[in-house]
NUDO-523157 format. One record per residue (C-alpha): residue number from 1; residue in one letter; x, y, z. Coordinates in steps of 0.1 Angstrom, whole numbers, plus 2048, in hexadecimal, padded with zeros to 3 digits. Example, Ala and Ser with C-alpha at 12.3 -4.5 7.8 and 13.67 -1.06 7.14 Angstrom:
BEGIN
<rec seq="1" type="a" u="87B" v="7D3" w="84E"/>
<rec seq="2" type="s" u="889" v="7F5" w="847"/>
//
This chain:
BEGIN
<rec seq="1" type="x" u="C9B" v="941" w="7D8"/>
<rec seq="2" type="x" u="CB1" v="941" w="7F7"/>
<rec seq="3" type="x" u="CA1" v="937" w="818"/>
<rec seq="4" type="x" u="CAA" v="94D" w="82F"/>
<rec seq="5" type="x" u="CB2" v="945" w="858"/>
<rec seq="6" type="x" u="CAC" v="957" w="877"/>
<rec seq="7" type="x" u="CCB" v="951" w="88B"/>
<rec seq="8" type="x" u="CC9" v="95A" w="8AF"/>
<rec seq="9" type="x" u="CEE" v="962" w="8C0"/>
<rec seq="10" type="x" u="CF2" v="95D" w="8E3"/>
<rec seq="11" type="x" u="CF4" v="984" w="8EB"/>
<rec seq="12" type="x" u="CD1" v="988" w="8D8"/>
<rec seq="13" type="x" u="CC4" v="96D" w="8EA"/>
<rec seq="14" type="x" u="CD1" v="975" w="90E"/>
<rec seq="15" type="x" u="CC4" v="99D" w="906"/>
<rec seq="16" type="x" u="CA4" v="98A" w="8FD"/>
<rec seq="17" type="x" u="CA3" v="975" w="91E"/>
<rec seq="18" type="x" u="CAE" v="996" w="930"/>
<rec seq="19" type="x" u="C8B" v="9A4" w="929"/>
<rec seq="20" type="x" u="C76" v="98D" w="93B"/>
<rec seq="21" type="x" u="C87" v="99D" w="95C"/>
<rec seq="22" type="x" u="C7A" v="9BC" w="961"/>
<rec seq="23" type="x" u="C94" v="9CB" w="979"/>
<rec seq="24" type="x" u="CAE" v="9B6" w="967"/>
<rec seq="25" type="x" u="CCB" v="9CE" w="963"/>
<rec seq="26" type="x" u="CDF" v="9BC" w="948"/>
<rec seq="27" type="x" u="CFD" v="9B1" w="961"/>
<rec seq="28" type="x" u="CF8" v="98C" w="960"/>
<rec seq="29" type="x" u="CF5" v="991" w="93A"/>
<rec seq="30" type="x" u="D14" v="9A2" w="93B"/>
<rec seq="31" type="x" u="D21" v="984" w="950"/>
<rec seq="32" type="x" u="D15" v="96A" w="938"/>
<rec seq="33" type="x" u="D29" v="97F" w="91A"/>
<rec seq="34" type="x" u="D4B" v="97E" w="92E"/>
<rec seq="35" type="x" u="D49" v="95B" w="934"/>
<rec seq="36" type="x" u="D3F" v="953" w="90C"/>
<rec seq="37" type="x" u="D5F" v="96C" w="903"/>
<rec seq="38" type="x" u="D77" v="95B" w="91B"/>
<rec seq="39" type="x" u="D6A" v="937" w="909"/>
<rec seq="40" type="x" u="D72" v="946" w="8E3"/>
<rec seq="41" type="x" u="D93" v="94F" w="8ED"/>
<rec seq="42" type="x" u="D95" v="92A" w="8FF"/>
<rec seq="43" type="x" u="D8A" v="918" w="8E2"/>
<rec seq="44" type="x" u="DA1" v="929" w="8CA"/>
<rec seq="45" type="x" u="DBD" v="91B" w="8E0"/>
<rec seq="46" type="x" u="DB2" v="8F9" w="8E6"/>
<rec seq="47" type="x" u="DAC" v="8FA" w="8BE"/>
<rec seq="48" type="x" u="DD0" v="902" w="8B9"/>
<rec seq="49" type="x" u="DDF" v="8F0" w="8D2"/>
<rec seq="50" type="x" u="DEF" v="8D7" w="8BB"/>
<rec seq="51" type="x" u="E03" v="8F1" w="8A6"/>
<rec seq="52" type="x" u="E11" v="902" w="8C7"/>
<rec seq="53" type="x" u="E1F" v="8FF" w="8E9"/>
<rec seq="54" type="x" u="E03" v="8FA" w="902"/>
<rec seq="55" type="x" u="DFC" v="8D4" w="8FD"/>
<rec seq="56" type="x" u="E07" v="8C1" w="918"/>
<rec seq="57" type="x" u="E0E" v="8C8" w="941"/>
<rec seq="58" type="x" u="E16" v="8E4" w="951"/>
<rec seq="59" type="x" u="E30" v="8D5" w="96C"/>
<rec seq="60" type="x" u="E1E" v="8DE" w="98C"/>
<rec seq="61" type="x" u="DF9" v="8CF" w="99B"/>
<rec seq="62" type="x" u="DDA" v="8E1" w="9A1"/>
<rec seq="63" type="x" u="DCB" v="8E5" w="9C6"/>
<rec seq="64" type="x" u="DBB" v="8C0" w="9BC"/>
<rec seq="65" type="x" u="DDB" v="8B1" w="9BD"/>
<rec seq="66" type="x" u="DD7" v="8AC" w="996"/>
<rec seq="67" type="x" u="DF2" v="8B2" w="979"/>
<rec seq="68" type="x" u="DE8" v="8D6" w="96A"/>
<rec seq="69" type="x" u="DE8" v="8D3" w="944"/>
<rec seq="70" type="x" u="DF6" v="8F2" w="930"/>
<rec seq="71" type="x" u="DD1" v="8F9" w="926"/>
<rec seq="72" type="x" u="DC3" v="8F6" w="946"/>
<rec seq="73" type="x" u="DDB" v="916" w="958"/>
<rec seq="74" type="x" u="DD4" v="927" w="935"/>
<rec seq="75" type="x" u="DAC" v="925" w="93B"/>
<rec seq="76" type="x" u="DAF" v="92B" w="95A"/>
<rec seq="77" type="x" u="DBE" v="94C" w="959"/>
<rec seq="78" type="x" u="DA7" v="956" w="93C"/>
<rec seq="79" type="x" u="D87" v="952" w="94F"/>
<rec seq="80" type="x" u="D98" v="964" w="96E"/>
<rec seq="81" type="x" u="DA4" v="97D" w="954"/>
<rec seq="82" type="x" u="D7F" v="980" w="942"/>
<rec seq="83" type="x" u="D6A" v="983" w="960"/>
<rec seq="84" type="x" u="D7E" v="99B" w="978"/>
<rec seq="85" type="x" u="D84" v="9B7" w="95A"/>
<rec seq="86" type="x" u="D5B" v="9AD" w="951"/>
<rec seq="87" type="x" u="D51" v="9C0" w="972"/>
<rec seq="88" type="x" u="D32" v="9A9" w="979"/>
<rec seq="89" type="x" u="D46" v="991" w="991"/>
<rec seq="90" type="x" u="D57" v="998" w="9AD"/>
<rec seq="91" type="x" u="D68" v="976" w="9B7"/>
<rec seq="92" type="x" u="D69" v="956" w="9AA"/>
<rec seq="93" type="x" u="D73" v="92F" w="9B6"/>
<rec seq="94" type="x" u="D87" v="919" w="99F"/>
<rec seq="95" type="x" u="D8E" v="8F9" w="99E"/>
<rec seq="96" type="x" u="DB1" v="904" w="997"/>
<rec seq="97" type="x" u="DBB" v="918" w="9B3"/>
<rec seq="98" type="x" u="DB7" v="911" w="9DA"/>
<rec seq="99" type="x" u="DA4" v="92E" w="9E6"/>
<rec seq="100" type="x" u="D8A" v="948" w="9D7"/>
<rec seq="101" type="x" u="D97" v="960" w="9C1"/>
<rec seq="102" type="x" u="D86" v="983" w="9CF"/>
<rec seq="103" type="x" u="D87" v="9A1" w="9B8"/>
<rec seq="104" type="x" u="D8C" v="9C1" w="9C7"/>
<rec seq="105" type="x" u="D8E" v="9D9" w="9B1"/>
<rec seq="106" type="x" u="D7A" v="9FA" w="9A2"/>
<rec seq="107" type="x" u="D6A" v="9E2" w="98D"/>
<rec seq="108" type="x" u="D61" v="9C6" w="99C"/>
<rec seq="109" type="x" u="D5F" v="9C7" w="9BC"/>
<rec seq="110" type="x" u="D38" v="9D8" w="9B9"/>
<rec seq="111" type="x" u="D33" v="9B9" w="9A1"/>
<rec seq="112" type="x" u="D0E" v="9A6" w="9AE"/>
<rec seq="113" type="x" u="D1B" v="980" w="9A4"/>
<rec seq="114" type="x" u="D36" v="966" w="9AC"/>
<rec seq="115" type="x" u="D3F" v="94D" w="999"/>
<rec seq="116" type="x" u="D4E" v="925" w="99B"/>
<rec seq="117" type="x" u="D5D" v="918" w="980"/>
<rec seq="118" type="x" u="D6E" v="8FB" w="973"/>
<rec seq="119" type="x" u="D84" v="90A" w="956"/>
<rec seq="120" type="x" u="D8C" v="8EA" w="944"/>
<rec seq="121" type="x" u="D78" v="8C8" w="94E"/>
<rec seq="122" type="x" u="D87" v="8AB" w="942"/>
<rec seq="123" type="x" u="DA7" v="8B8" w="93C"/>
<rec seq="124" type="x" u="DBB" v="893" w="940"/>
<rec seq="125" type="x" u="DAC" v="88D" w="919"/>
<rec seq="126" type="x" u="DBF" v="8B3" w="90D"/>
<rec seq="127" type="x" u="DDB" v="89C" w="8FE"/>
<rec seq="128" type="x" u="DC3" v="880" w="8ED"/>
<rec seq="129" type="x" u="DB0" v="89B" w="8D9"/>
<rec seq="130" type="x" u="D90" v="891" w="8EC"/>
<rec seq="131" type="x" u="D71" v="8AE" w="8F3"/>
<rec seq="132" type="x" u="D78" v="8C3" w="916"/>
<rec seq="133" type="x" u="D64" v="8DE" w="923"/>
<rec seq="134" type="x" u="D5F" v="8F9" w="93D"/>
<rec seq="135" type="x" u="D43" v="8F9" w="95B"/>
<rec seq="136" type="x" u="D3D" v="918" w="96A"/>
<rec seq="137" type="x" u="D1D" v="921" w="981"/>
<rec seq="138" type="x" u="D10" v="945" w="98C"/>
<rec seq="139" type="x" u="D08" v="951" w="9AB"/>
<rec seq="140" type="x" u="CFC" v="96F" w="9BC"/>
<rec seq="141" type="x" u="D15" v="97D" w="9D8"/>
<rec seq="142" type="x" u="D05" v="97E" w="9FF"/>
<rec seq="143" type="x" u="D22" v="99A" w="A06"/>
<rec seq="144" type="x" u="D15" v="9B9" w="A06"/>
<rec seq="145" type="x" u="D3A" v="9CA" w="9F8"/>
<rec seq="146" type="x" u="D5E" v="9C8" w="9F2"/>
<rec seq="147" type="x" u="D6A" v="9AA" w="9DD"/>
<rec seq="148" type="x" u="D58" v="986" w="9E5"/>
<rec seq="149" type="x" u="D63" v="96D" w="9FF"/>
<rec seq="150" type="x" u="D5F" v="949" w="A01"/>
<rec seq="151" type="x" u="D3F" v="94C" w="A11"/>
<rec seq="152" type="x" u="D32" v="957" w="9F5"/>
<rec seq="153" type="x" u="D3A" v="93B" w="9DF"/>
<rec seq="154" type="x" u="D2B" v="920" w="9F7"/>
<rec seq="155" type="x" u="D0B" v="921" w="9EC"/>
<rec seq="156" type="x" u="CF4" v="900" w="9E6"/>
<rec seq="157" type="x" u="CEB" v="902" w="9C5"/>
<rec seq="158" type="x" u="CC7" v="908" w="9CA"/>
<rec seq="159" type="x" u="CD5" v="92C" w="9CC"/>
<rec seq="160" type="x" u="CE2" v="92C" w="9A8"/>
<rec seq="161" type="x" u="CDE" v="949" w="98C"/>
<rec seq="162" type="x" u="CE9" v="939" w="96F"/>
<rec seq="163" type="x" u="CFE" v="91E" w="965"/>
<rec seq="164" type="x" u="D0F" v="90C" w="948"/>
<rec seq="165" type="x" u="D29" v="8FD" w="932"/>
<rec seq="166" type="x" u="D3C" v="901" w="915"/>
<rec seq="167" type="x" u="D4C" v="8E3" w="902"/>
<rec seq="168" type="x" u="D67" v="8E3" w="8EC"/>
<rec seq="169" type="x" u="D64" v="8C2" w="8D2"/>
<rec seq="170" type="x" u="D5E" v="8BF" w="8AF"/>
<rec seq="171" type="x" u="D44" v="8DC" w="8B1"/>
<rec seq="172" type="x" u="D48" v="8FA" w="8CF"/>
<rec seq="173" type="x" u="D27" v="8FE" w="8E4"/>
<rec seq="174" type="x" u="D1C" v="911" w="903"/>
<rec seq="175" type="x" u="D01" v="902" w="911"/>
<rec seq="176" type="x" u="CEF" v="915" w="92D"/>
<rec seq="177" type="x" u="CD5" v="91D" w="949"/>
<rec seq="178" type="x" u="CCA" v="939" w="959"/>
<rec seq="179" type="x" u="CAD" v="924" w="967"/>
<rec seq="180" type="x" u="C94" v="92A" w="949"/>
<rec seq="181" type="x" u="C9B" v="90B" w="937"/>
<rec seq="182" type="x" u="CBD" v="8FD" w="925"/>
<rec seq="183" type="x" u="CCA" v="90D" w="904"/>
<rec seq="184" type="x" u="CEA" v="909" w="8EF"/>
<rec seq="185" type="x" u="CF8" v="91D" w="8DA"/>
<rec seq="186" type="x" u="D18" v="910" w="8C0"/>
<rec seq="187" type="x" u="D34" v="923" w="8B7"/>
<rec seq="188" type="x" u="D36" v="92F" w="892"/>
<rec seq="189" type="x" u="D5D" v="934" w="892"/>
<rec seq="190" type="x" u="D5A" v="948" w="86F"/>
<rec seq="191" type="x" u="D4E" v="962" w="882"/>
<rec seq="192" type="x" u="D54" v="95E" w="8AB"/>
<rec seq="193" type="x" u="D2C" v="95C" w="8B1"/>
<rec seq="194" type="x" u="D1C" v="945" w="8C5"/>
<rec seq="195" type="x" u="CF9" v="93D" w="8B3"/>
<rec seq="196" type="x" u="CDC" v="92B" w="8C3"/>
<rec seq="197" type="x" u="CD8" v="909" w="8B6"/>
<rec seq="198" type="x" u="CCB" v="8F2" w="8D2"/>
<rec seq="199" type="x" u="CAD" v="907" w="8DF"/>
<rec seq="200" type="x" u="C98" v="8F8" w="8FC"/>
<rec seq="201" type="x" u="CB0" v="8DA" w="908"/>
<rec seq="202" type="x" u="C9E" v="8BF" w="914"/>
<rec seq="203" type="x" u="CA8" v="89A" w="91B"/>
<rec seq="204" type="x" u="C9A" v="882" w="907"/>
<rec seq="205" type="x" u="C7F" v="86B" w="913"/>
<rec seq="206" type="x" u="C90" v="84B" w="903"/>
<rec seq="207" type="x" u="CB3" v="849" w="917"/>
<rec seq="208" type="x" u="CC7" v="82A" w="915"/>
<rec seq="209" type="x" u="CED" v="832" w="91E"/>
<rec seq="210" type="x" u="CFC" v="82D" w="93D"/>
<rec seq="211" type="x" u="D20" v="842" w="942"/>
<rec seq="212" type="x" u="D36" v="836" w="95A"/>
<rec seq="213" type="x" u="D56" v="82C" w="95E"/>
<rec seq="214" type="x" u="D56" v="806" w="962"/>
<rec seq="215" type="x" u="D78" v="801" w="96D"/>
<rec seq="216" type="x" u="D71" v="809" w="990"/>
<rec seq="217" type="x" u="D56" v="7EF" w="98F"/>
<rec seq="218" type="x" u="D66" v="7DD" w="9AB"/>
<rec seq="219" type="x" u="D6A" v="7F9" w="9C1"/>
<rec seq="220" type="x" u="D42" v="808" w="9BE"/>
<rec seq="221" type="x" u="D2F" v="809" w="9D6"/>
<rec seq="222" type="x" u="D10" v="7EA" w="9D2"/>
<rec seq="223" type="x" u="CF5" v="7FF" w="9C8"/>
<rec seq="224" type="x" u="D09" v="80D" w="9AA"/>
<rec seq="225" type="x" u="D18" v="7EB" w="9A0"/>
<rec seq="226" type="x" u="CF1" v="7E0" w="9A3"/>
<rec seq="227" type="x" u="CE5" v="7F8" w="98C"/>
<rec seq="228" type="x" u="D00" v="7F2" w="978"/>
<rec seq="229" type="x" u="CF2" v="7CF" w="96E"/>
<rec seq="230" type="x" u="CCD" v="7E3" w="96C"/>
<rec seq="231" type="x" u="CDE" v="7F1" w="953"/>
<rec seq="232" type="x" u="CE9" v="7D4" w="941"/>
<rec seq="233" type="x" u="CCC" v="7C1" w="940"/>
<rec seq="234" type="x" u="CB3" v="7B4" w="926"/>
<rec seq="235" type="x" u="C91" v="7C9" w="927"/>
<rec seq="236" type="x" u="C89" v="7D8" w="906"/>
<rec seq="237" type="x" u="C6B" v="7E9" w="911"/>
<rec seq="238" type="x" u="C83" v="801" w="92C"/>
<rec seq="239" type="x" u="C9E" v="802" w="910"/>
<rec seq="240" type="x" u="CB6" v="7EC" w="91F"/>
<rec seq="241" type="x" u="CD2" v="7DE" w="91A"/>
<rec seq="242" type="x" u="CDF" v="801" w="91B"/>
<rec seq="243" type="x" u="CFF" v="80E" w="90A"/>
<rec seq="244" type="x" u="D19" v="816" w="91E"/>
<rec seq="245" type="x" u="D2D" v="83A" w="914"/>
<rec seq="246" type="x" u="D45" v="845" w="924"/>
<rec seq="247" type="x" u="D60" v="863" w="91E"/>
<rec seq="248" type="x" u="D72" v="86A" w="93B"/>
<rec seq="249" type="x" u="D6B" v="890" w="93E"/>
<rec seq="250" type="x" u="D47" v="89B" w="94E"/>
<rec seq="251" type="x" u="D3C" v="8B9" w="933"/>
<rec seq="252" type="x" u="D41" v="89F" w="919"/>
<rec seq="253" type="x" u="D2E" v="882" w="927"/>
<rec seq="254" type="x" u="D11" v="89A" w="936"/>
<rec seq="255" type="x" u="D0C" v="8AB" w="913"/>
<rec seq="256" type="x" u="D09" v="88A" w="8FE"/>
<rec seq="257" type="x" u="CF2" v="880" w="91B"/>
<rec seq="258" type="x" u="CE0" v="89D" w="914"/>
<rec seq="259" type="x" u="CD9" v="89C" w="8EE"/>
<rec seq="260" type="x" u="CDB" v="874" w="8EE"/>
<rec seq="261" type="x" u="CCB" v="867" w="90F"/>
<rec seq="262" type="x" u="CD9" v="85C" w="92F"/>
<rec seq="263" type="x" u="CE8" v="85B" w="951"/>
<rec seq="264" type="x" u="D0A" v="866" w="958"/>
<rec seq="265" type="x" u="D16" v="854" w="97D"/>
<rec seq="266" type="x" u="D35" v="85F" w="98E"/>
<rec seq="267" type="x" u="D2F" v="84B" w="9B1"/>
<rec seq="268" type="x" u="D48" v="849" w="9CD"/>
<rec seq="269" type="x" u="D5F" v="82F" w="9D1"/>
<rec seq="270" type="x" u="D72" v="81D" w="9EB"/>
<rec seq="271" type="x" u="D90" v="82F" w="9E3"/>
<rec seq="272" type="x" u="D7B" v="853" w="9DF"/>
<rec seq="273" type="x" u="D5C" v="84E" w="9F3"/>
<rec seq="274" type="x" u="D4F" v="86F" w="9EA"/>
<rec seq="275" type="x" u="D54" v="86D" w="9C5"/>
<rec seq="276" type="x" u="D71" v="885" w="9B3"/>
<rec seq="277" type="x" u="D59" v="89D" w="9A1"/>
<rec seq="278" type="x" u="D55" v="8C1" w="9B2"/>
<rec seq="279" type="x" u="D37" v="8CB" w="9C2"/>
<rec seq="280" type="x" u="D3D" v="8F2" w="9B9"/>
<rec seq="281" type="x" u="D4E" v="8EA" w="99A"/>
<rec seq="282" type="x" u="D3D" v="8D2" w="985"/>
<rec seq="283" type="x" u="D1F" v="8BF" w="99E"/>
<rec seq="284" type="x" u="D0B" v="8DF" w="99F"/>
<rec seq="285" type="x" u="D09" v="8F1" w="982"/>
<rec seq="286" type="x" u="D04" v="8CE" w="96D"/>
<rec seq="287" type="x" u="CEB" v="8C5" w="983"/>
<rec seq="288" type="x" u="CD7" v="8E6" w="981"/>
<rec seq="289" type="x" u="CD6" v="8E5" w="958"/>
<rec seq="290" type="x" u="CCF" v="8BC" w="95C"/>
<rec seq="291" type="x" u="CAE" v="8C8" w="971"/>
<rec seq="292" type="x" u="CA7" v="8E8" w="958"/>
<rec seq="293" type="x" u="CA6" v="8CB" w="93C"/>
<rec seq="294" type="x" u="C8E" v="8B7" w="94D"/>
<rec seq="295" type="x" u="CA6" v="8A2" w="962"/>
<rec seq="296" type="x" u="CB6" v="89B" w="986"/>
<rec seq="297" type="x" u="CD6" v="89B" w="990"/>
<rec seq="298" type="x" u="CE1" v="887" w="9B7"/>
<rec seq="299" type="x" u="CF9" v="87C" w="9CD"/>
<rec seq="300" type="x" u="CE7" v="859" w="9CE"/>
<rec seq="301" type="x" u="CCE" v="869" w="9EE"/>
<rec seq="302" type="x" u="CCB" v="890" w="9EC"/>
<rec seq="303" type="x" u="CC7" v="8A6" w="9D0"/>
<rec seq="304" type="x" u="CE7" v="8B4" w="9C8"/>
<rec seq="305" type="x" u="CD8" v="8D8" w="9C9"/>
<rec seq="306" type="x" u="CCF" v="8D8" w="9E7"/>
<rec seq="307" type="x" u="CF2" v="8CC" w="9F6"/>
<rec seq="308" type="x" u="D05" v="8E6" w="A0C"/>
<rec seq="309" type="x" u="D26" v="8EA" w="A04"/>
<rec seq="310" type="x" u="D3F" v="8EA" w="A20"/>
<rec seq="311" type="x" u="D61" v="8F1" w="A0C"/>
<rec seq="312" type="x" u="D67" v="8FC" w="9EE"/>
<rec seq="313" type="x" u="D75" v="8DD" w="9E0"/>
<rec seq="314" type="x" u="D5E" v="8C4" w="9ED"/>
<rec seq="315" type="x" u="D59" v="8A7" w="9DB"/>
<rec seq="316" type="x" u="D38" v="895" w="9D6"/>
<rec seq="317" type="x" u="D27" v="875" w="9C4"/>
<rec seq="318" type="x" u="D15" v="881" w="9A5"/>
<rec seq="319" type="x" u="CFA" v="86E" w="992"/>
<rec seq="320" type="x" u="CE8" v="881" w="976"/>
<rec seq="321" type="x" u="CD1" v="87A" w="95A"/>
<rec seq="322" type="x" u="CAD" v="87C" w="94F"/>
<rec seq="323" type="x" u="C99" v="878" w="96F"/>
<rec seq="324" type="x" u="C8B" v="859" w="96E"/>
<rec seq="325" type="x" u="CAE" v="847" w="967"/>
<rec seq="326" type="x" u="CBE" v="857" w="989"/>
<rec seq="327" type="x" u="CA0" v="852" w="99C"/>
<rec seq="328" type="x" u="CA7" v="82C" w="994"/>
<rec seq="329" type="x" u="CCE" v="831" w="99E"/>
<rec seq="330" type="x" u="CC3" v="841" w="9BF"/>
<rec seq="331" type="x" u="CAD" v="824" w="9C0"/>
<rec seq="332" type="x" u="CC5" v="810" w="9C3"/>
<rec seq="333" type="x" u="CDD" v="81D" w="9D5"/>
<rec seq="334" type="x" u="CC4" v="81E" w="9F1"/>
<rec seq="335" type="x" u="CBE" v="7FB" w="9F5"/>
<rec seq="336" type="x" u="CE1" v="7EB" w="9EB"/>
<rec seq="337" type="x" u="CF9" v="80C" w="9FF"/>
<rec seq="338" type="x" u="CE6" v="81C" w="A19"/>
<rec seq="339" type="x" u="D06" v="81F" w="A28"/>
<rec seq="340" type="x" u="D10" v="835" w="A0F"/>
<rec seq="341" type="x" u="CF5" v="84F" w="A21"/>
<rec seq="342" type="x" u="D06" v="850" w="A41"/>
<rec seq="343" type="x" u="D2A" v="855" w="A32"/>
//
């Protein structure tokens, strides 16, 4: 006899979520569709870029001052592409493009959301074959018409929606949050369905790796190098020593984290004393599914949620794990860099 399987997709399970708001009128599940549509086609082309001509740069920078990849203008313009003919969204920031791209529009301009997004994290590992992603976070527009502004988008992340990732490695997963809790869903590329297989994310209780990139040890600021060697130390019954794993692009690291369990630090540096990782872009939407699975996510002294963006670009320190691990960071950093506070 065949056993037989219940398989949840993500549209079943986001109609199922829908229910439990009762004036819910299916828009942000609309949203949540685009956004899984736009990664399929995304995938498909990250999957073939070996075979055709996308691999490598683009030949101009992105408003970061970094080397565009091929892939990265490609997603880009996908998401853009998805969400404005979607309806739901009537501007989004990218970490691509200097200023907020407003929709106005019969279709989107009414939309009730805006959206950040980070359409290819990690993009420097493209060429090596390494897992990348995408970060996007939800909000709800404060205009009342008319295509969003920038306003808009700078919003603390206390105000979020929903947010989430998708990455693109061996398996394709979209892992999100709409504040109930973390679930993932993996991509069955037989048939172009995202199917729930990591219900109820949650860290795990025994964490014991450390991701960071150790060569900028020297330029850290003392708390960090002194957690560091926290980390490093003998103590069986606290797990340690702990491994240290580290990729190099932020969806990748966070999501082993995740399933495996441990603390992802991106600290600022003499040479970037506020970190290089987004605020908009990739600090606030990981940091509000780190604390939906049971976690916390900091600058080293403030709750990254509850940080007011200024521009749209701004930069920020990011420490994020299971709780008790960045608590010990912050820890740290308080008694070895309270300088760091007042920068």
């Amino acid at each position: 006899m065949v056993t037989r399987y219940k398989i949840t997709t993500l549209t079943e399970f986001i109609i199922q979520r829908q229910s439990e708001y009762p004036h819910a009128k299916g828009a942000l599940t609309r949203l949540l569709n685009d956004i899984a549509t736009a990664a399929k086609i995304v995938n498909r082309e990250i999957n073939a870029a070996g075979l055709v001509d996308i691999l490598g740069a683009a030949g101009q920078d992105n408003i970061q001052g970094e080397a565009q990849k091929k892939l990265d203008v490609f997603a880009n313009e996908m998401f853009i592409t998805a969400l404005k003919g979607g309806g739901e969204c009537c501007a989004i920031a990218s970490e691509e493009n200097e200023k907020v791209i407003s929709f106005k529009n019969e279709f989107s301009e009414l939309g009730k959301y805006v959206i950040a997004i980070d359409p290819l994290d990690g993009s420097s590992n493209i060429d090596a074959n390494v897992s990348i992603g995408t970060i996007f976070s939800i909000y709800r527009r404060k205009s009342e018409h008319g295509g969003g502004t920038q306003e808009d988008l700078l919003q603390p992340g206390i105000n979020l929606v929903a947010a989430g990732y998708i990455i693109y490695g061996s398996s394709t997963m979209l892992v999100y949050t709409t504040g109930k809790g973390v679930n993932g869903f993996t991509l069955d590329p037989s048939v172009g369905i995202f199917c729930l297989s990591h219900p109820d994310m949650k860290f795990p209780e025994k964490a014991n790796i450390y991701s960071i990139n150790e060569g900028n040890y020297i330029y850290f600021p003392d708390g960090v190098k002194k957690y560091i060697k926290h980390c490093q130390e003998n103590d069986p019954e606290s797990y340690r020593p702990y491994t240290s794993r580290y990729i190099g692009s932020l969806v990748s690291d966070f999501h082993r984290n995740l399933i495996k369990g441990g603390v992802f630090l991106y600290p600022g540096t003499a040479k970037n004393p506020n970190g290089k990782l987004r605020l908009l872009y990739e600090c606030n939407p990981i940091a509000y599914i780190a604390e939906q699975a049971g976690g916390k996510a900091s600058d080293g002294f403030r709750r990254i949620l509850e940080i007011q963006p200024e521009t749209l670009h701004q930069r920020s320190p990011f420490f994020t794990g299971p709780r008790w691990m960045v608590e010990k960071v912050e820890e740290y950093m308080r008694e070895f860099s309270p300088e760091e506070r007042k920068s």
